[in-house]
N, C-alpha and C positions, 0 to 999 in steps of 0.2 A: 614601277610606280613613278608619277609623276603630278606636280603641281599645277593647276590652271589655270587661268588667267582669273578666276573668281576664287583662289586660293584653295583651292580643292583638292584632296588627296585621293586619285585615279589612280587605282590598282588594277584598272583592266580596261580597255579602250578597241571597240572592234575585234575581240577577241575571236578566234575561229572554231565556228559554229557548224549547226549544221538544222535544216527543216524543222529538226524536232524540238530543237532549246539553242538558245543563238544569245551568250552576252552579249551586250551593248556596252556599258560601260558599268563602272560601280566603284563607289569611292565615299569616301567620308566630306561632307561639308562643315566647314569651320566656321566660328561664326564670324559674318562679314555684314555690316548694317546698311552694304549696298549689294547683296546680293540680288539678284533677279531673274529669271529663265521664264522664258516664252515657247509655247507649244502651238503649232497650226494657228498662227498668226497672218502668214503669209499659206497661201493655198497652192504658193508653186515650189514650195518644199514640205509636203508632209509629215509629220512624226510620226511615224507607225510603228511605236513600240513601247511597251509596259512599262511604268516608274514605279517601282514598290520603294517607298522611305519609311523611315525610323529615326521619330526627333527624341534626340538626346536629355536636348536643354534649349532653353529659348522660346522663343514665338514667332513662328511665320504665317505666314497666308495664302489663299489659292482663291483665283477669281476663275469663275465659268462665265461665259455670257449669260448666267440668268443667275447664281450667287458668289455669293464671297463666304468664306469660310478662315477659319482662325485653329491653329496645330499648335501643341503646345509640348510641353516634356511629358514622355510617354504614350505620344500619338504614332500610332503609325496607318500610315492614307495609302494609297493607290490612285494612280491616274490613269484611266484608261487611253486605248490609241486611237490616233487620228482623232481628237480632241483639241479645243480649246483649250488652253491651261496658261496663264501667266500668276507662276508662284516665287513667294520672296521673302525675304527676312524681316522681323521689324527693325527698324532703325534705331528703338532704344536698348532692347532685347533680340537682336540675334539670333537664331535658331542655329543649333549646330546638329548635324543629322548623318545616318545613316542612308545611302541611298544603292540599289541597282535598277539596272536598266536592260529588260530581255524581249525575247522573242521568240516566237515556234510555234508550232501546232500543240506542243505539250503544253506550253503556257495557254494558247489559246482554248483548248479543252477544260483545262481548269476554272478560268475568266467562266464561260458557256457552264462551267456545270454548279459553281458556287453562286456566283452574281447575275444581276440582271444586266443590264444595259447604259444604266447611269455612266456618268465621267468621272465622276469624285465620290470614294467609299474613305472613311475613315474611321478606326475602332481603335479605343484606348488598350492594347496589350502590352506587357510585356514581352518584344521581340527583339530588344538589344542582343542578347545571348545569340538568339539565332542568327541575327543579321550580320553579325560581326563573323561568324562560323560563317556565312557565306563569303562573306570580304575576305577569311583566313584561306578558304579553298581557293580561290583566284589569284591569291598575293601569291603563291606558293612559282618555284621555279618549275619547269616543265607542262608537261599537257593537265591541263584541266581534267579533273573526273568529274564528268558529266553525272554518273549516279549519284553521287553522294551528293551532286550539285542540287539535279532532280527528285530526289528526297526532300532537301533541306527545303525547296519549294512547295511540294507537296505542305511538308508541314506548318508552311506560314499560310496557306490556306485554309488549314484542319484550326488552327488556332485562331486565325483573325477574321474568319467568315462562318457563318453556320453550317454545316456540312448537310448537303439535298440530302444525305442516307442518314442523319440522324432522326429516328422515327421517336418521338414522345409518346402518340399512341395513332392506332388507326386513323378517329376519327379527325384529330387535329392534325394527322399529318397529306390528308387530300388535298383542302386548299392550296396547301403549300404546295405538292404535286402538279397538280393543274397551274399554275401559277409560273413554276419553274418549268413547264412544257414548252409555256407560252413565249416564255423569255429567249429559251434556248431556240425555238422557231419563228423569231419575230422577222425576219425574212423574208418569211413565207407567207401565202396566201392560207388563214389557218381557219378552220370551221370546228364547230362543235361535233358535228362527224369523226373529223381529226381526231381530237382530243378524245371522244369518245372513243376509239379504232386502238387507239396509242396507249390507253389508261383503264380500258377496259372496264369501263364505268359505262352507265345510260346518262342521256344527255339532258334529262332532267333534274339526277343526284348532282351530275356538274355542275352545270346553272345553280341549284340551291345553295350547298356548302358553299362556293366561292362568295354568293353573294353574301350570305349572311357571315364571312369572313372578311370581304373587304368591301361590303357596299356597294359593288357593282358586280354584274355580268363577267362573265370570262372576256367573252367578244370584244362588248366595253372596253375593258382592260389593257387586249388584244390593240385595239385602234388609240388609245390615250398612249401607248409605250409607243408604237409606230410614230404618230405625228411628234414624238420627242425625238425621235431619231429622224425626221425629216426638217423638223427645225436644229437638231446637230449639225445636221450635212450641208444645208443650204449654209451654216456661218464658216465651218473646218473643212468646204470642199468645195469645185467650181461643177462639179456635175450639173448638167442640164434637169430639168425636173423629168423631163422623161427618163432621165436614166434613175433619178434616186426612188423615181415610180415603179421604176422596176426589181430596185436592188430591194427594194421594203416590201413587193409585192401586193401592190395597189392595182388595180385593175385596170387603172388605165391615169392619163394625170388629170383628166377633170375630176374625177371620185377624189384623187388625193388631194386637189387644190381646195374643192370645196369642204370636203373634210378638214384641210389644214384651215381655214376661215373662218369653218365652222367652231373651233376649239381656242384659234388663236386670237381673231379679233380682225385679222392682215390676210391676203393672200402672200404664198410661198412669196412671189419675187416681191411684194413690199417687204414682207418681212425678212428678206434677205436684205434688200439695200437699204431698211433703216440700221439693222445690226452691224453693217457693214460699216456705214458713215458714225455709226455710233462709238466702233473701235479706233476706228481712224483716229478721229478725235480725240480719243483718249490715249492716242502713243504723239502727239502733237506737245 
């Protein structure tokens, strides 16, 4: 264990990992009324890795380029990676907090099978208990047990997210299905075929449930999560629009540009370099 220059107590730092689950770091924040950490600010050092925290006491905050948000005692958030994130303490009230910081394909599956796409999820639970059991399993001497690591993970998922397999009943549990398909595929180039093929459903039962669950179309859906992840990338990435037209699965980048103009008001490269000049600014 060691202290950091924002008073920090790190009980793990680059710990040795492996593909499947990979600490980052994890440690206790104290409260400090100048606290601040910045995420994918600069595009030539990316953050590509998971913050799950746990506030104690106090008040912080977390700005995305499109909100600000406020954590209080007994919140515990998630930041997703390769994200925008500049989060901080208040200056009257302090936040003192639980935090780790992971990685792997195990975390990643999890992310993909509980949440959608967003950058900032946060739920009021009670997760001290657990989070600190994960601090006790790191602080320890010797090799990490990854199982019990990978458990204690599992379970802050099962707690702090709704779990895809908890079924209420049939009929309220389609939307949700087709919904979580879409999420976990947004990648890809997706058709109600798909959906259809995957869920084992006709493409008209799709279409209706979803709509009269959430006021639009599946496809709808499908394209409004896309152009949020194409105005992500264009602010947390320097990718060329051809390549983020590829990574989202747009058919080509005139569909995705006009599609992005059509929802945002800008095309992609305006709306990158006003975002851009707009951050600037704000670390001046």
């Amino acid at each position: 264990m060691y202290i950091s220059a924002w008073g920090e107590e790190i009980v793990t730092d680059n710990a040795i990992g492996n593909e499947y689950l990979e600490v980052i770091m994890a440690g206790i924040t104290h409260p400090n009324p100048t606290y601040r950490i910045m995420h994918n600010i600069s595009k030539r050092f990316p953050y590509d890795y998971y913050v799950f925290e746990y506030v104690i006491s106090g008040v912080g905050y977390i700005e995305t380029p499109e909100e600000k948000y406020t954590v209080k005692a007994g919140d515990f958030y998630f930041l997703n990676r390769l994200r925008y994130h500049i989060y901080y303490a208040d200056p009257n009230d302090p936040y003192e907090k639980i935090f780790v910081v992971l990685n792997g394909s195990f975390v990643d599956f999890l992310v993909s099978s509980h949440l959608s796409n967003d950058s900032v999820y946060i739920n009021k639970c009670n997760l001290k208990g657990l989070m600190m059991h994960i601090i006790n399993l790191l602080n320890r001497d010797g090799p990490i047990n990854y199982n019990k690591l990978a458990i204690s993970i599992l379970e802050i998922f099962q707690q702090a997210f709704p779990s895809p397999y908890h079924i209420k009943s049939t009929t309220s549990r389609v939307p949700e299905m087709i919904k979580n398909y879409i999420d976990a595929h947004i990648t890809e180039k997706i058709t109600l075929d798909d959906i259809s093929a995957n869920l084992y459903m006709s493409k008209a039962h799709i279409e209706r449930v979803f709509k009269k669950e959430y006021g639009q179309t599946p496809l709808a859906y499908c394209q409004s999560q896309k152009i949020a992840q194409v105005a992500s990338m264009l602010v947390t990435t320097d990718y060329s629009l051809s390549r983020i037209a590829q990574l989202l699965g747009f058919s080509d980048v005139k569909y995705m540009s006009k599609s992005f103009k059509k929802a945002k008001g800008k095309t992609p490269t305006e709306y990158r370099r006003d975002k851009l000049n707009k951050m600037n600014q704000s670390q001046k």
